[in-house]
N, C-alpha and C positions, 0 to 999 in steps of 0.2 A: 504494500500500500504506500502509495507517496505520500509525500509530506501536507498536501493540500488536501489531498483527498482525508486523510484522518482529522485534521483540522478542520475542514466541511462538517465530517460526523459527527462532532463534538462541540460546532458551534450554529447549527443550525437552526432553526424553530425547535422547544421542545427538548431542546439538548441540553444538557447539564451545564455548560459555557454557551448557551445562547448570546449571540450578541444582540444587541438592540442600538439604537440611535438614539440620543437624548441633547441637552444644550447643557455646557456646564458654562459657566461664566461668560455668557454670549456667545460662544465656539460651538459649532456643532461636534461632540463626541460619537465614539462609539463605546459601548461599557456593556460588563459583562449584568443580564438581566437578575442574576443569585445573586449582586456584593451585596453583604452583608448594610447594613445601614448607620453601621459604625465601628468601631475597634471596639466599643463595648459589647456589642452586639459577638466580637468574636472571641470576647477574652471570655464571654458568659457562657461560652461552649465546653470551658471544663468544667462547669457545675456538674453538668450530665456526664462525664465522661466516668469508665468504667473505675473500681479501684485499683489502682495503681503506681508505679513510679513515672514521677511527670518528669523534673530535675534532679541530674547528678552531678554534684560539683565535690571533685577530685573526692573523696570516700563520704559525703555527705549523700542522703535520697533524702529527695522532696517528696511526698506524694499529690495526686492531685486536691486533696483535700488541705493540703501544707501551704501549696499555692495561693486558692483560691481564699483560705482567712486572712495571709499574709498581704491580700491585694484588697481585702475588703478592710481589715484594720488599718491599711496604710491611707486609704481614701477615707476612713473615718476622722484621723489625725488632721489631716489636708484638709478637710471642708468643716471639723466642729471644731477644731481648735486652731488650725492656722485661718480660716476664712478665705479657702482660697475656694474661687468658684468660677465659674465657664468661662473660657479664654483668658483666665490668671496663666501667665507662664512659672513652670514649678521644673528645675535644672535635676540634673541626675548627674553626682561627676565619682565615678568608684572604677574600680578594676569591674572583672566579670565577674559577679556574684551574683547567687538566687534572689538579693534582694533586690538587682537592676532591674529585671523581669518583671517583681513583682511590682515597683514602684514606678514602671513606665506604664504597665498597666492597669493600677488604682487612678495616674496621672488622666491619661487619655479616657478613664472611665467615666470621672466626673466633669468631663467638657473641657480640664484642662489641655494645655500646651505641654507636651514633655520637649526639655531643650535638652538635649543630648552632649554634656561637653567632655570637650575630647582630655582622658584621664592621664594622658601624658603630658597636657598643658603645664608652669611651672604658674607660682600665685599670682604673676600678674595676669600671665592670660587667662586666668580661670575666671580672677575679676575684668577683663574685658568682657569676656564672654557672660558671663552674669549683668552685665551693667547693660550691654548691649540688647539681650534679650529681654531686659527687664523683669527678669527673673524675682519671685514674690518667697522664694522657698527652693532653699538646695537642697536634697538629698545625696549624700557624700559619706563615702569610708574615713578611716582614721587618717590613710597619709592623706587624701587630699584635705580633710578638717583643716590637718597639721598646715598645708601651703597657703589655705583661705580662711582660715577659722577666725582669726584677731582682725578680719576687715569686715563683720557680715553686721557688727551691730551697727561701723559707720555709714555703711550701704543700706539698710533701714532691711535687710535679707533674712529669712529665719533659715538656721541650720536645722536641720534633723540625719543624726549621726546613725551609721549603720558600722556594726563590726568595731566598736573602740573600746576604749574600757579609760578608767578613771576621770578627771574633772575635762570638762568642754571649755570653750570661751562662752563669751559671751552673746546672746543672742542661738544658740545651740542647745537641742536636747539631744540625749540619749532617746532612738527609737523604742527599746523594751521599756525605757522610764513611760511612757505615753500611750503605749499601745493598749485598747478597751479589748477584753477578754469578749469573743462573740458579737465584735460588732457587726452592722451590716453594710452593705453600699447603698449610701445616699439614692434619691431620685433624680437623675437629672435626663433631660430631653437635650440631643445631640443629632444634629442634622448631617448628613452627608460631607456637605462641602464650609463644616465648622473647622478650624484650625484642630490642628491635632499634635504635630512635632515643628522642630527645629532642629535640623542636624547642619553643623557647622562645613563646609566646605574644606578640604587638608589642608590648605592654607599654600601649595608649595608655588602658587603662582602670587600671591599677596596676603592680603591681610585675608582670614579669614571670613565668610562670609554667612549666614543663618537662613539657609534652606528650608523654607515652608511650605508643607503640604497639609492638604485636609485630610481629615478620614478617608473620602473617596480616591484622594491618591493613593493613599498606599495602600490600601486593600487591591485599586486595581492592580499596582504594580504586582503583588502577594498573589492574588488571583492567576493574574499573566504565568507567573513561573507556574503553579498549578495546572493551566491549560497547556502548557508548552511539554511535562511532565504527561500528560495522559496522553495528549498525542502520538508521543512516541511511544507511550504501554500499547495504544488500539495499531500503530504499525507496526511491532515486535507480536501480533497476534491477530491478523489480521481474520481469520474464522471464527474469532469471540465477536458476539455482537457487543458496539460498543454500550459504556455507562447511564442508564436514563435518567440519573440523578445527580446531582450534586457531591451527595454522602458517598454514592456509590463510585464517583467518580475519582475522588480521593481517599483513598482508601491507606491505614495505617500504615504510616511507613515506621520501622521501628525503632530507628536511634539516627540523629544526628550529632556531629562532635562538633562542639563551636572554638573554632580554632582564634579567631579574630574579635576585635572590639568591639564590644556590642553598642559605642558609639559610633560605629560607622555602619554605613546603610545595610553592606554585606550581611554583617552579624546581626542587627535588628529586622532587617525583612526577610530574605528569604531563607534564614536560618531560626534566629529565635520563632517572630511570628508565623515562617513556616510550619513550627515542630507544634507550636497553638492550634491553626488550621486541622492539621492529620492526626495530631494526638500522641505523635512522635516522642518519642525519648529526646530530652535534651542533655549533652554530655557535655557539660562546661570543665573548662583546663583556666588555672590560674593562671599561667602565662605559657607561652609556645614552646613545648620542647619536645623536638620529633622522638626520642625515647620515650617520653611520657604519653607522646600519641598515642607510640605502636602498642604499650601497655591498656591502654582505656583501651582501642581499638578490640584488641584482642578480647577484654574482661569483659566489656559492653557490649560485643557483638555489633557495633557501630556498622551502617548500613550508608552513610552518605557521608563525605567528606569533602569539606568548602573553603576554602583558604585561599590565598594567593598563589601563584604557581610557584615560589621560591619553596612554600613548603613541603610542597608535593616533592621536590629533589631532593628537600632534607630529609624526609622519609624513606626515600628509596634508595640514597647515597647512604643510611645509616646504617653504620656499619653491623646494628644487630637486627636489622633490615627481616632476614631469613629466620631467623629464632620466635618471630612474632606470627601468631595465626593472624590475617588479615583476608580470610576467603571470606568472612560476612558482608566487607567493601561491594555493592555497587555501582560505585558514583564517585569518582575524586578527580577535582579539579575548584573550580571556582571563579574567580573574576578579581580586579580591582587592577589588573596589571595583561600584557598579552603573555599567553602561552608559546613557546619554542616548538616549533613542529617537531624538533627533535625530542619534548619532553612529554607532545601526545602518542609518539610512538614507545618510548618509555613505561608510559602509565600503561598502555595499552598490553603489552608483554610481560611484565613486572608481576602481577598478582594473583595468585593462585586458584582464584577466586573467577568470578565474572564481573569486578571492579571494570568499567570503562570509563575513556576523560569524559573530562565535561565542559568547557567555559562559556559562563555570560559577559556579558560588554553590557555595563549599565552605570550610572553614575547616580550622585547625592541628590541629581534633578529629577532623576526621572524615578527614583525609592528604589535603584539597582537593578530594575528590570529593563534588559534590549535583547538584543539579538543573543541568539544560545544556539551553540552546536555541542552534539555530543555521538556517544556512539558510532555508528559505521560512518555517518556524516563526516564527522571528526577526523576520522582517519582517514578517508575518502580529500578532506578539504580542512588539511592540520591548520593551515594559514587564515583559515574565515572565524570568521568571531560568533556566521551563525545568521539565522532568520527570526522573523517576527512572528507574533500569535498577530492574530487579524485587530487586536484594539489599539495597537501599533504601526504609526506611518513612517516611514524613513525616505529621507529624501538627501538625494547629493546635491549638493550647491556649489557655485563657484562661489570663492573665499571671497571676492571684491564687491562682485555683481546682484551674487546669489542668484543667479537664474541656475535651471536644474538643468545638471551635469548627464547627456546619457549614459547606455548603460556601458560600463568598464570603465568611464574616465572618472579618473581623480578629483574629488573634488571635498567640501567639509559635509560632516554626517550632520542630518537637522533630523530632529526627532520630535514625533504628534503623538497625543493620548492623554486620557484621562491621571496618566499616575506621574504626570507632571507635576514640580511644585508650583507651586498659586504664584510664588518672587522670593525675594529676600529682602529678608527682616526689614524693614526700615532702609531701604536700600532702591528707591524707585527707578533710579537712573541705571542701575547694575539690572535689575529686571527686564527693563526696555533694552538694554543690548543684548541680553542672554536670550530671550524670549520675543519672539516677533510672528503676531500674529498665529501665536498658540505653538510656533516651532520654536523649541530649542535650538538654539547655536550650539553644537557638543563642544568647538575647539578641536574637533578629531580631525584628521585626513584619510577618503578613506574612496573606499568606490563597491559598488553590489554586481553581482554576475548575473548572467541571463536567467539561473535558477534562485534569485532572489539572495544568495550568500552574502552578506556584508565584509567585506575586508578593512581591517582599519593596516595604514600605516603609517602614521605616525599623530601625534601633537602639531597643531601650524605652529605653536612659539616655540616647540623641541626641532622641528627640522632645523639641517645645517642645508644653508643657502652656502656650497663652496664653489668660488668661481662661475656663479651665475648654475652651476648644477644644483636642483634639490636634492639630497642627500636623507632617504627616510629610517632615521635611525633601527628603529623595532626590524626594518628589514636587513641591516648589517648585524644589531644582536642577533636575530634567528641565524645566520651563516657563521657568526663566531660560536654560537653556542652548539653547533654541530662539530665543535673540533674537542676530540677526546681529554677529559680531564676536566675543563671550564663547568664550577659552579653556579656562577652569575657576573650578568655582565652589562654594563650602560653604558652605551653609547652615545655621545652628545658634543655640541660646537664649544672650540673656543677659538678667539678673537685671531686674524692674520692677515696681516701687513698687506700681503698680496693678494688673498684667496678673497679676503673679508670675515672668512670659518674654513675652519682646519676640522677635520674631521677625529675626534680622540676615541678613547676608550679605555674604561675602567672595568676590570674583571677581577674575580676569586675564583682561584685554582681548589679539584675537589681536595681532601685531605692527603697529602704524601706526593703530589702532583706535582710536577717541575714543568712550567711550557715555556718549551725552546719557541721565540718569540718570529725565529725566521722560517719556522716550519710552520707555526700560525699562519705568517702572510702569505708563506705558497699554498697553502691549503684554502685560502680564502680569495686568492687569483682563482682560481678553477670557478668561483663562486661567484663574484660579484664582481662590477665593475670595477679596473683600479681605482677612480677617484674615491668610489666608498669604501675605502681599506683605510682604516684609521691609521694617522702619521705619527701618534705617538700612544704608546699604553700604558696606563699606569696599573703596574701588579699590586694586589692588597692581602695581605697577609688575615685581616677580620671580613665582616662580611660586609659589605656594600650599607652607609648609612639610609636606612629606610623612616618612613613617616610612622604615623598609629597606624595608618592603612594600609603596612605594607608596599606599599611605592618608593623604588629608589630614588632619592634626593637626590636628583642629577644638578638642580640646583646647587645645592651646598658641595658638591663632589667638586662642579666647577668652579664656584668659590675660592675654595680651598688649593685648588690648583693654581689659579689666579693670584691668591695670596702668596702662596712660598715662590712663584715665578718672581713678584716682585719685589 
């Protein structure tokens, strides 16, 4: 069955992803006819859910009954004792813990705003980010307490501490000090296209920015992965009649392992609120360590795995790799960065199992849903980032013109649908350039094949413009990273006399690895054009500085080069 035809079956009249037509903010959409009619609406679906374990965080089980008081007493603190009530902004700034989960979803339950700040911030930018959002109420661990705690009374902010023990500052309680035994969640009426998050943008192109969607955003985005998901179940079985329901169409998947920040879109949509949706096992890791994966993996019998693609090599370069059962894997791969064709044949051979890749291309605008390839596709078209479910437009533009690019030619990726954010925060002028006439501007470079495939390659502020050549870096990493030993590598300009951009590169060798730097280049003649063979590389002994979201700072890498040059 092709890919159209299963999505036909799936989104027809009647069909469990029926699409429909409706008008979201004067734009005509299209939206799936089942989204729920709020995130309350989906958090409320563990009431029912059978008994069992919901959340495991590293030897802790939550059940779903463990969830559902801790989300009901958190919303009772929020609205009887703090007074925070519909379109109050209420910040969440902690590592991954069970009580992130539960406190974005008491957040979003009572009409609030949950502003998602990002937990590697250092105190002042955690009070930017507070100040900015206007944030009424933090919910914060110890260490971040410890970076923002002594500014929350001058900021007029209340704390509510998760995970600390001894005296607070001021303006800060203790959560178990406050919490009512048996409360319930409040009443409150929450419309579709009410505010619902703010997740801050990675910041590696400027100042941070505060990404707003409503409810209907990001359910459709969460949906989308979900239709995109059964799709390929009805073409991997194509003699089953496909799902006539909803429920039936989503059917328990049994554990996900949340590798990533669950302040970035990744880890909050289509992992956390994933695992809400199906009723999924959530397998939360205090911080990334591909031994401690392949252990959960193993003990949980983990079934999906989402991460950035750097992880997915730390996994498999690990040297007790083979010692770990990992046949329960069907799904590893993920998004927030491109995949190595060399590391979807990798994942693809690697597991003993029926693990196949996977990656989406989605960003903090659109709640991380776009384009997905996986399975035979994948390996079939390692270099595409993948196709759209039908509530999704993609269009190629010229970068200057924006008139549409056809089909094969280069041009920037503009993105339509419902699980768009509404703007940024407080930021009208930045929304009117990103957002134009309901299309996203991505910043990508990129172009679609005759069978619909999206290819990104590269950033337009990341190309090296050398000598009047455009230079698409992700296309020179994919060719270096096919050369034996290389664990990770960025490619990116810096400044020349003559050229205007010199074409560079920064790699790590895997562990015990020595690469002779001149069998690199003749290995990469065979490949690429000479002027895209970087003129200088710099070897790195650690691993490539990355952001919270796993994206290499090619920025700061350049920097830094820049610096000791002068």
């Amino acid at each position: 069955m092709t890919f159209d035809e299963a999505m036909a079956a799936i989104t027809s009249p009647g069909a469990p992803f029926e699409v429909i037509e409706t008008e979201v903010f004067g734009l005509p959409q299209r939206v799936f006819a089942a989204t729920p009619p709020s995130l309350r609406a989906l958090f409320d679906s563990l009431r029912v859910r059978p008994d069992g374990i919901f959340i495991v965080y590293e030897d802790e089980r939550w059940s779903y009954a463990d969830v559902v008081a801790s989300i009901d007493g958190i919303a009772h603190v929020l609205s009887e004792r703090y007074g925070v009530r519909k379109g109050d902004r209420v910040a969440i700034d902690m590592r991954n813990y069970p009580e992130w989960v539960t406190s974005f979803a008491a957040i979003v339950s009572i009409g609030a705003v949950a502003v998602s700040v990002n937990a590697w911030w250092t105190g002042p930018e955690i009070e930017f980010g507070l100040i900015d959002s206007g944030a009424k109420v933090v919910i914060a661990d110890e260490e971040r307490i410890g970076r923002i705690g002594d500014r929350l009374a001058d900021l007029g902010i209340r704390g509510l501490a998760v995970r600390t023990e001894g005296d607070l500052p001021a303006n800060c309680e203790h959560l178990g000090d406050v919490l009512v035994p048996g409360a319930t969640m409040p009443a409150v009426d929450i419309g579709p296209d009410d505010d619902a998050t703010i997740l801050f943008t990675s910041g590696t192109t400027g100042t941070p920015k505060g990404a707003v969607s409503t409810h209907r955003a990001v359910l459709s985005g969460l949906l989308s992965f979900a239709c995109r998901t059964i799709a390929e179940a009805v073409r991997a079985t194509p003699d089953t009649p496909p799902p006539t329901s909803l429920d039936d169409a989503v059917p328990n998947t049994p554990c996900f392992i949340l590798t990533v920040p669950l302040f970035h879109v990744t880890g909050c949509v289509p992992v956390m609120l994933g695992s809400v949706a199906t009723g999924a096992r959530l397998v939360m890791m205090r911080k990334w360590d591909a031994g401690r994966a392949l252990e959960l993996i193993q003990r949980e019998k983990v079934t999906n795995f989402i991460g950035v693609p750097t992880m997915a090599q730390d996994i498999l370069t690990h040297p007790d790799f083979a010692k770990y059962d990992t046949t329960s894997l069907k799904s590893v791969g993920g998004g927030g960065a491109p995949m190595a064709p060399e590391l979807v044949r990798k994942i693809e051979g690697s597991f003993a199992g029926n693990a196949r890749p996977q990656l989406g291309y989605g960003l903090t605008e659109t709640n991380g849903y776009g384009p997905g390839n996986t399975g035979d596709d994948y390996v079939r078209k390692p270099s595409s980032t993948g196709r759209v479910v039908p509530i999704m437009r993609i269009k190629i533009a010229d970068p200057i013109t924006d008139a549409e690019m056809p089909t094969g030619e280069v041009g920037e990726i503009l993105m339509y649908g419902p699980m768009l954010i509404r703007g940024y925060w407080n930021r009208p002028e930045a929304t009117a350039e990103s957002i134009v006439d309901g299309w996203l501007h991505t910043g990508d470079l990129g172009y679609v094949d005759d069978e619909g495939f999206v290819f990104i390659v590269d950033r337009i502020k990341d190309m090296v413009l050398r000598g009047g050549e455009n230079v698409y870096c992700s296309e020179v990493e994919a060719a270096i990273f096919e050369y034996p030993g290389i664990h990770e590598v960025a490619v990116f300009g810096l400044p020349h006399e003559r050229l205007g951009e010199e074409v560079v590169a920064a790699f790590l060798p895997e562990p015990g690895v020595e690469v002779d730097l001149d069998e690199l280049n003749a290995f990469l003649k065979e490949r690429i054009a000479g002027f895209m063979i970087p003129s200088q590389w710099f070897v790195h002994t650690e691993p490539l500085q990355r952001g919270a979201t796993g994206k290499i700072l090619k920025r700061e890498l350049r920097a830094q080069i820049l610096a000791a040059q002068a």
